[in-house]
C-alpha positions as CSV (number, residue, x, y, z in Angstrom):
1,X,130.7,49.6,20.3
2,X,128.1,48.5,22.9
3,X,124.5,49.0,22.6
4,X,121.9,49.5,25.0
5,X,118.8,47.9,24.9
6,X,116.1,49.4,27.1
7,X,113.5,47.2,27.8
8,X,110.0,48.2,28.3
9,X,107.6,46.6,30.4
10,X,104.2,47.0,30.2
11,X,101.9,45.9,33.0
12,X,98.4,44.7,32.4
13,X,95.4,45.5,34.5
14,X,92.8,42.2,34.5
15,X,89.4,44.2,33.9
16,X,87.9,42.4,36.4
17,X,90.1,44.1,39.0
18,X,89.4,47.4,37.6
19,X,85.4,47.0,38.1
20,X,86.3,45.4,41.8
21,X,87.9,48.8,42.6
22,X,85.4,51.0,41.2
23,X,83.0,49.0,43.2
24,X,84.8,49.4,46.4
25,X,85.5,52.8,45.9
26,X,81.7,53.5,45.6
27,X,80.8,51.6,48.5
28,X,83.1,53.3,50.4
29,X,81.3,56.6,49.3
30,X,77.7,55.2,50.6
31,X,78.6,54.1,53.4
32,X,80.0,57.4,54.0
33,X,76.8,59.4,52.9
34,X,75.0,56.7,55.5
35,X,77.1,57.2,58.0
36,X,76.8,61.3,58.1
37,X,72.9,60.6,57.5
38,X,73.0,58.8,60.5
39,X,75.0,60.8,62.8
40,X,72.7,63.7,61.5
41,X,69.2,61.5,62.3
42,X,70.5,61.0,65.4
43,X,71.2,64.7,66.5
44,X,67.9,65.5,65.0
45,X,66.1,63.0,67.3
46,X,68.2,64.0,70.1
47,X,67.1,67.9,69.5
48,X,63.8,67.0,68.8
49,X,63.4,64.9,72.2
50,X,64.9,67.8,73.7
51,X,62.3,70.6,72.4
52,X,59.4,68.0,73.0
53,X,60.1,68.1,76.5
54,X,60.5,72.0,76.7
55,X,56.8,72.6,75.2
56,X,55.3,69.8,77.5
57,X,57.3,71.5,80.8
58,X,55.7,74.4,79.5
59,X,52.5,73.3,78.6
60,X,52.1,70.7,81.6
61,X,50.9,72.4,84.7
62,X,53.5,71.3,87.7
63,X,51.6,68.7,89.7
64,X,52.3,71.0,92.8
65,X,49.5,73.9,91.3
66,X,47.0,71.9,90.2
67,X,45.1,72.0,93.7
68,X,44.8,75.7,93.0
69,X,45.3,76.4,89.3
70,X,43.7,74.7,86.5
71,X,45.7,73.5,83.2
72,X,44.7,76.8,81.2
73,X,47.3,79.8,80.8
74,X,45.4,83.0,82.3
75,X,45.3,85.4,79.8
76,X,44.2,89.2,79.8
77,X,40.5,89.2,79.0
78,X,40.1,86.1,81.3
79,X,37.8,85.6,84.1
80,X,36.3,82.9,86.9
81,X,37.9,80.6,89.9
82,X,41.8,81.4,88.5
83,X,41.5,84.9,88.0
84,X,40.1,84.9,91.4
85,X,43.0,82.7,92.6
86,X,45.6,84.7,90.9
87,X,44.2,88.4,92.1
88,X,44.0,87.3,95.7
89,X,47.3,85.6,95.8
90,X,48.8,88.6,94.0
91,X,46.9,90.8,96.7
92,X,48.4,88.9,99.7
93,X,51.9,89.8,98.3
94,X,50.9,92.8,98.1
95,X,50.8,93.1,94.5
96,X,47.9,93.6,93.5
97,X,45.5,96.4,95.0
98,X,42.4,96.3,93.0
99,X,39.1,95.0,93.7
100,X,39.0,91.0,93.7
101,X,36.4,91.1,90.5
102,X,37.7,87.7,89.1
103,X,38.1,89.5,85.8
104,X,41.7,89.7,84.1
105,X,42.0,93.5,83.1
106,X,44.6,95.9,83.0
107,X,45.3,96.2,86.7
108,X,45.3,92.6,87.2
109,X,48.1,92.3,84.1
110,X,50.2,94.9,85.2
111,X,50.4,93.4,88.8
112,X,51.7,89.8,87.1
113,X,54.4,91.8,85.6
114,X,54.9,93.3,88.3
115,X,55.0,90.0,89.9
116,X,57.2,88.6,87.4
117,X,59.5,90.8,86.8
118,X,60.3,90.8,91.2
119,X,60.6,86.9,91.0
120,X,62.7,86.7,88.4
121,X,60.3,85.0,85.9
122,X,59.5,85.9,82.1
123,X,57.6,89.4,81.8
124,X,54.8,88.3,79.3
125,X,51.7,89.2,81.7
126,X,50.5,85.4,81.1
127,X,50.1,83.3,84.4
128,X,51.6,80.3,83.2
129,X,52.6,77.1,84.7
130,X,56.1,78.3,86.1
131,X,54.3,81.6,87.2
132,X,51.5,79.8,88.9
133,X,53.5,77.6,90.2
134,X,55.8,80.7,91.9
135,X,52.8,82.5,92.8
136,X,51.5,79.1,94.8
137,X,54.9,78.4,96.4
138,X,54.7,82.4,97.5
139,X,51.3,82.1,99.0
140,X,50.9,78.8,100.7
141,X,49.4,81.1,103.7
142,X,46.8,82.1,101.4
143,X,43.5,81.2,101.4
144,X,40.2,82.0,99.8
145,X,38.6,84.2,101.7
146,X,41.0,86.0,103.4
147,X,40.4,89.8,101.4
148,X,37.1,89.5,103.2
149,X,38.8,89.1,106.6
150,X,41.1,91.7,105.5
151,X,38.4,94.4,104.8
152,X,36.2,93.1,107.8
153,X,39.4,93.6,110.2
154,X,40.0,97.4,108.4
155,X,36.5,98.2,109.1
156,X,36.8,96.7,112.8
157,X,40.0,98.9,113.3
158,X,38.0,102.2,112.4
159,X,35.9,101.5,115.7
160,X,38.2,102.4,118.9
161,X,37.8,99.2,121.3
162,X,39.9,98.6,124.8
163,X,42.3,96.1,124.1
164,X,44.6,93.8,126.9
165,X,47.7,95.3,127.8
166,X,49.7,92.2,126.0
167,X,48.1,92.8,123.2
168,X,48.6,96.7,122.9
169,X,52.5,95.9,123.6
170,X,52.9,93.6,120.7
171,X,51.2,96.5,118.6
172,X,53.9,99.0,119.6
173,X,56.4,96.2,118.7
174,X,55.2,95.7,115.1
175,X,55.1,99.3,114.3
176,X,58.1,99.9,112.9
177,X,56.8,96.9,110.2
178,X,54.0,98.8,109.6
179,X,56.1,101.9,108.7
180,X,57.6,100.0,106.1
181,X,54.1,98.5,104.7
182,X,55.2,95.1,105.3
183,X,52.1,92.6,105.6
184,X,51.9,90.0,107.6
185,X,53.2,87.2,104.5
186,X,56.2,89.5,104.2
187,X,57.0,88.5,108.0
188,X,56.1,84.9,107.9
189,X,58.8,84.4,104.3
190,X,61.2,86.6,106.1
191,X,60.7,83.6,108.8
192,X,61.1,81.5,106.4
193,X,64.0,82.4,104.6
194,X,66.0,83.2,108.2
195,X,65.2,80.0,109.6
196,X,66.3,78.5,106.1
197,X,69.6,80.3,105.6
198,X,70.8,80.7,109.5
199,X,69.3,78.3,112.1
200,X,72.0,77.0,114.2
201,X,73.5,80.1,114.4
202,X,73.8,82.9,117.2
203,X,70.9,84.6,117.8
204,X,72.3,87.6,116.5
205,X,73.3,86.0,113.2
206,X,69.9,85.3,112.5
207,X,69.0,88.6,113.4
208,X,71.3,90.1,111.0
209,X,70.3,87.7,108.5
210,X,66.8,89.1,109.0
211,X,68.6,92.9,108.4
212,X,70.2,91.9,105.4
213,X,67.3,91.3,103.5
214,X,65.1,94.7,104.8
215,X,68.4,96.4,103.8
216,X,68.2,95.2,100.5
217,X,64.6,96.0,100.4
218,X,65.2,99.9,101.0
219,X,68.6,99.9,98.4
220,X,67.6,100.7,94.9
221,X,70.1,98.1,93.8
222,X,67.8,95.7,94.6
223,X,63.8,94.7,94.2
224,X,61.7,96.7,96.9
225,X,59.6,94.3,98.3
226,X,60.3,91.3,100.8
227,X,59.3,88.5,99.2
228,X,61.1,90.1,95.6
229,X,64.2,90.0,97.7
230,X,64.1,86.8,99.1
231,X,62.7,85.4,95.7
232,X,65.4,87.3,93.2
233,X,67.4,84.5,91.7
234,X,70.2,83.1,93.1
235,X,69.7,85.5,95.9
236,X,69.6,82.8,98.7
237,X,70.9,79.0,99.0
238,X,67.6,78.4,101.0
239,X,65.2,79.6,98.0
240,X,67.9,77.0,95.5
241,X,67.4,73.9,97.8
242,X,63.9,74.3,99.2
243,X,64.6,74.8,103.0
244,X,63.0,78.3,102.6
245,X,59.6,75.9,102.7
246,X,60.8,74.4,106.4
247,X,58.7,75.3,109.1
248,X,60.4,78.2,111.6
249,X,60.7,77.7,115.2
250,X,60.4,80.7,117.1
251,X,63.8,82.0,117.6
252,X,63.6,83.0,113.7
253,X,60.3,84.4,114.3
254,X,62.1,86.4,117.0
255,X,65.2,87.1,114.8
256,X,62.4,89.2,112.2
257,X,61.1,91.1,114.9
258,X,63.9,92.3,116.2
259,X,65.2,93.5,113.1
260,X,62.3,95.0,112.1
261,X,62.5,96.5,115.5
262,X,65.8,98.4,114.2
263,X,68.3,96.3,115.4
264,X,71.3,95.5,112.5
265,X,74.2,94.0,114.1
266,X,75.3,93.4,110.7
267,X,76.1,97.1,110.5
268,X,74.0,98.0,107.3
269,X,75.3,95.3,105.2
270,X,73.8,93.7,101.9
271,X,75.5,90.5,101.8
272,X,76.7,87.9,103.4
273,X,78.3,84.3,103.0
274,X,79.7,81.1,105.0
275,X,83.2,81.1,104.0
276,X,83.3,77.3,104.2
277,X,80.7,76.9,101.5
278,X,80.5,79.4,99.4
279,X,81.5,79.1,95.6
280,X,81.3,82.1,94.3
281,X,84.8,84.2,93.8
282,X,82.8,87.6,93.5
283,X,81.7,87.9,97.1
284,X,84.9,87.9,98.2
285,X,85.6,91.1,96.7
286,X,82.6,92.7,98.5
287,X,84.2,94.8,101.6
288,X,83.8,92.5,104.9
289,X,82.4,94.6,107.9
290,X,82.1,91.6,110.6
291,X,82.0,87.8,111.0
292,X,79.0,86.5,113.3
293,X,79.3,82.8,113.7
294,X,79.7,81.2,110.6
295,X,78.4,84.1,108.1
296,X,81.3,86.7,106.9
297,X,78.8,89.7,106.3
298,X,79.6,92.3,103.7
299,X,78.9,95.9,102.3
């Protein structure tokens, strides 16, 4: 008979290595909790950095409006040289149509709103530095002053006077602008934005350029005023890269004038777009009436 002897072996731990492990273990666990803490005080300084510079870019008035604008946020209840800045500026866009008082009441509010809300700009009734700074690049043509020469040159045109036969022919041009209580900034941005967006092109692309934006003016799809059009966000490439602010030659000039003379050879359209540039997939969904030079323009 054969027996089996099992033989049990028992291993022994030195207690040493037990405490080295534990060690490890815990050190491994700290440097852990270190590691998130860090990653975490480093997205907090990261966010921090980040919201520092959103309060100073909205405390800090842009270097560009501080020949006109002081550093203080006009508020409702205001009053002095800013007010005075802001209601005549706002008045030249024809915005504003109270009395130039230099006081911030009611009617000077609503038109910054009104203002605002046209440009594309936070509706808070507070000219801030992005609003200022809107309202300036609006109104460069603006200077103080100018409602006085306004109200002296209303007064002069009560009083019947012979004028030269030039100058009674380029009145019976502009009337049709005056029919749609355009003001003389409304002609000079409309300039601005034509010789921005289409110089190069045919004449009448630029003209049609110039009827693109009075047609947007009278849709209800879009804001009724010139310079809300032009100004509407993302409207036009010239407003996004800053060539609206080029000087225009006269053949832009021109282009205005003959659109606000009724001619549209874009046929009534609201958009168009340079096929070679453009980015956006949506407007070519918009219903192409004719191409005129390089512009495509659509319904």
């Amino acid at each position: 008979m054969v027996r089996l002897v099992i033989l049990k072996s028992t291993i022994h731990v030195n207690p040493q290595q037990k405490g080295r492990a534990k060690r490890m273990i815990k050190a491994k666990i700290w440097y852990a909790a270190g590691l998130v803490l860090l990653l975490f005080g480093i997205g907090f300084g990261i966010y921090h950095v980040i919201q520092t510079n959103d309060v100073k870019a909205n405390q800090e008035v842009p270097k560009q409006a501080v020949p006109v604008f002081s550093e203080q946020v006009i508020d409702y209840g205001a009053f002095g040289q800013d007010v005075y800045e802001l209601q005549g500026r706002l008045a030249f866009l024809g915005f504003y149509y109270g009395k130039i008082d230099h006081r911030f009441g009611p009617k000077t509010r609503d038109s910054l709103k009104w203002f605002q809300s046209e440009f594309g700009l936070k509706v808070d009734g507070l000219a801030g530095p992005k609003t200022k700074l809107m309202l300036w690049k609006a109104t460069k043509q603006w200077k103080p002053g100018m409602e006085s020469n306004q109200e002296t040159g209303k007064e002069t045109a009560k009083t019947p006077t012979k004028a030269p036969e030039k100058a009674k022919t380029e009145t019976e041009e502009l009337s049709p602008s005056n029919a749609m209580g355009l003001s003389q900034n409304d002609l000079n941005i409309m300039a601005n934005a034509v010789y921005g967006e289409s110089r190069g092109e045919p004449f009448e692309g630029q003209v049609a350029v110039a009827a693109v934006i009075l047609n947007r003016v009278k849709s209800p799809s879009f804001p009724n005023t010139v310079s809300g059009v032009i100004f509407q966000p993302g409207a036009f490439t010239a407003v996004a890269d800053g060539q609206i602010w080029l000087t225009p030659n006269e053949t832009a000039k021109k282009a205005v004038q003959q659109a606000l003379n009724g001619w549209d050879p874009s046929g009534g359209c609201l958009y168009y777009f340079n096929p070679e540039t453009a980015t956006s997939k949506w407007i070519w969904t918009r219903p192409q009436v004719k191409t005129i030079g390089k512009h495509i323009f659509c319904m």
